[in-house]
C-alpha positions in Angstrom: 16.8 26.8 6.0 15.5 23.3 4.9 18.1 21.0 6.0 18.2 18.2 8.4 19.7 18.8 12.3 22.5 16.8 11.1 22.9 19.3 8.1 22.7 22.1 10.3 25.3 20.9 12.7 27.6 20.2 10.5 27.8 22.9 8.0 28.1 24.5 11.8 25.2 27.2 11.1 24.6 27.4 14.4 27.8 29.9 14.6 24.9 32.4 12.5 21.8 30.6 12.9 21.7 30.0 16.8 17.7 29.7 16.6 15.9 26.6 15.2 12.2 26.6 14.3 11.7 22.6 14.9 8.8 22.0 12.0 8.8 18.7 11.7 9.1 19.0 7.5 12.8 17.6 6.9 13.5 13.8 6.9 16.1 11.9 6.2 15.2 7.9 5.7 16.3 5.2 4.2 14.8 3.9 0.9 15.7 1.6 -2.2 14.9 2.1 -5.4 15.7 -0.7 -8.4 14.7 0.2 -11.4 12.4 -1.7 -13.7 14.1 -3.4 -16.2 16.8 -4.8 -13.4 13.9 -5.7 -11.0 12.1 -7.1 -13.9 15.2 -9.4 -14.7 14.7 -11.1 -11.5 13.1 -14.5 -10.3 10.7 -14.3 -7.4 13.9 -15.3 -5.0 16.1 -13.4 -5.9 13.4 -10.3 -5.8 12.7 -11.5 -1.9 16.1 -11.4 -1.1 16.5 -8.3 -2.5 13.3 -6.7 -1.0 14.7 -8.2 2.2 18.0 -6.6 2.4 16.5 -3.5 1.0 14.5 -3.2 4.3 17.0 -4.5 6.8 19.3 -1.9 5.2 16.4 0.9 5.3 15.7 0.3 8.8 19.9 0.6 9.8 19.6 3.5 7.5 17.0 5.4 9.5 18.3 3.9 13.1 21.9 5.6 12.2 20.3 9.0 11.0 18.0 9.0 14.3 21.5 8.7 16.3 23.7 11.1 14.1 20.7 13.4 14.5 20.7 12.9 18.5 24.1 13.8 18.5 23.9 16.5 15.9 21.5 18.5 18.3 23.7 18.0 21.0 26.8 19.7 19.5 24.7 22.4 18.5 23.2 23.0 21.6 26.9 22.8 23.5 27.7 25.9 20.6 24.4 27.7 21.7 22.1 26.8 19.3 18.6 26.5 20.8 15.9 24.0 19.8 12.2 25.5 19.8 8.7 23.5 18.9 6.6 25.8 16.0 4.1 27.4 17.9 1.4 26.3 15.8 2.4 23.4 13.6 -0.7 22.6 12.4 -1.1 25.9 10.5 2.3 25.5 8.8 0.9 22.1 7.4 -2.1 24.0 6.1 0.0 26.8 4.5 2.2 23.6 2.9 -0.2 21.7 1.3 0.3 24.2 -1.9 3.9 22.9 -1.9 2.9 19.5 -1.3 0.1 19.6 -3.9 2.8 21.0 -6.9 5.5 18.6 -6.0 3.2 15.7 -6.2 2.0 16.9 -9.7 5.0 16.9 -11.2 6.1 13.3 -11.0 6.2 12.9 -7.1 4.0 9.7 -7.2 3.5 7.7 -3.9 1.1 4.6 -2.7 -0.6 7.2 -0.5 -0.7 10.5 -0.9 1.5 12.9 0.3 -0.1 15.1 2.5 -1.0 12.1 4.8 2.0 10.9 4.8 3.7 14.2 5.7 1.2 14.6 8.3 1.8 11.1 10.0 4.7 12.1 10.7 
């Protein structure tokens, strides 16, 4: 399953799915986008301020989604769910490069590429 621990927890999947496989290859984080013509529209201020609130309200974003996923992984564990490492992470990165790789040719465009940031995680 490819959902967060949060996602698993609450859809309660641990009542079929007791085992988890921790992988490392579902995030949740916070991110804003604006799109061009509105960002475009702006003067340098009002783009700082923006740009500004955007990343105070990333950083809550992520700070919240560490907690809820905290307390996610507790409630599943109190249910019986059990939490294991992949015994050999570095070989499922290999094998999801491909994945990587076709995502980021079809419109997936990032300032670094994807791979490394998947693997600074």
């Amino acid at each position: 399953m490819d959902l967060t621990k949060s996602a698993y927890a609450g859809f309660n999947l641990y009542e079929v799915v007791p085992d988890v496989i921790e992988t490392g290859h579902i995030w949740a984080s916070g991110a804003l986008v604006f799109a061009k013509p509105f960002w475009s529209g702006l003067t340098v201020e009002e783009r700082e301020a923006f740009r500004d609130a955007a990343i105070e309200g990333a950083r809550y974003f992520n700070e919240l989604i560490v907690a809820d996923e905290a307390a996610s992984v507790e409630l599943a564990k109190t249910a019986g769910a059990r939490f294991n490492a992949a015994d050999d992470r570095d070989q499922w990165i290999a094998g999801a490069r491909n994945v990587w790789a076709a995502y980021a040719d079809k419109g997936m465009r990032r300032s670094r590429p994807i791979d490394f940031s998947i693997a600074a995680i």
